[in-house]
N, C-alpha and C positions, 0 to 999 in steps of 0.2 A: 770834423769840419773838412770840409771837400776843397781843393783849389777855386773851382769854379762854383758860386752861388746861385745863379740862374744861366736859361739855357742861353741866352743873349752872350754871355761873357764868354762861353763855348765859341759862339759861330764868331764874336770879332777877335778871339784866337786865333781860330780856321782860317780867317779869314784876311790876318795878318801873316799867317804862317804863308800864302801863298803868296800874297804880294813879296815876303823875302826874299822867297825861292824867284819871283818873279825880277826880283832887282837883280838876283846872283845871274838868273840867266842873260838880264839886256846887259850885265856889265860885259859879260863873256861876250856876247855877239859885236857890241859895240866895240869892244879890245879888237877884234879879227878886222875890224875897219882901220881902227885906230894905228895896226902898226903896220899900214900900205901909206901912212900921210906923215908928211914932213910935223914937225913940234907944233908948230902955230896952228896947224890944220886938225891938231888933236883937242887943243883947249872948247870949242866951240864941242866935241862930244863929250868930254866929259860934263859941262854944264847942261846940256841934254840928256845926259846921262843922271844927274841931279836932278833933275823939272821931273822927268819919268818916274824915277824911284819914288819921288816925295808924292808924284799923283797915285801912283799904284797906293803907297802908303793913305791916302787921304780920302780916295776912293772906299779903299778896305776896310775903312775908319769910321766914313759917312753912311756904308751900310750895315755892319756891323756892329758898332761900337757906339752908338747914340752921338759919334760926333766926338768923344771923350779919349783921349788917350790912357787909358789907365796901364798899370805895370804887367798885366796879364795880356794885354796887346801888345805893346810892346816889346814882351817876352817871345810876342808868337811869331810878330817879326825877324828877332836877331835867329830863334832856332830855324826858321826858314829860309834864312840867308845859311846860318851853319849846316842844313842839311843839303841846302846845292853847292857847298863851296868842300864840305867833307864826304859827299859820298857822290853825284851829279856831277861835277865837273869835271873829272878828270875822262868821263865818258862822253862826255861833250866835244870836249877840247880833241879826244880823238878823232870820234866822228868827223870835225871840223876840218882836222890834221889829214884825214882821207881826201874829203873835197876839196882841200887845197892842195891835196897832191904829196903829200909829205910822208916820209916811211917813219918816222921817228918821232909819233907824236908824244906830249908828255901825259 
């Protein structure tokens, strides 16, 4: 028995795998806004930051997935979130640390 039964459950995999990766990256982007703004002026991005993620997710969902969240999309999301937050990010956030000018990025 295979993980995946038909090629459908494959692509809303694929297809949640990138929306993860796609949430890891607006979190990062939106963070480099986020800590130029006083407290108050952060909340209104992280709830944008929320609408975003659950669209990319719902998007991913509605072409891939029949609409269905089953635990194999799901799955495809969190390991896309974990592959830009354990191996992406820390090259980002350099990158970032350049354009802002900064010698010590993390």
């Amino acid at each position: 028995m295979t993980f995946f039964e038909t090629a459908s459950q494959a692509r809303a995999f694929l297809l949640l795998l990138y929306a993860g990766f796609a949430a890891g990256v607006l979190y990062d982007v939106l963070g480099l806004v986020r800590r130029r703004l006083p407290w108050w002026g952060q909340i209104p991005l992280d709830v944008l930051w929320c609408l975003l993620a659950a669209l990319c997710c719902a998007v991913a969902l509605a072409l891939g997935g029949e609409g269905q969240a089953r635990l194999y999309a799901l799955l495809g999301g969190v390991c896309g979130g974990s592959v830009y937050c354990l191996g992406v990010r820390r090259l980002f956030l350099a990158i970032a640390g350049l354009f802002q000018g900064k010698k010590n990025a993390p």
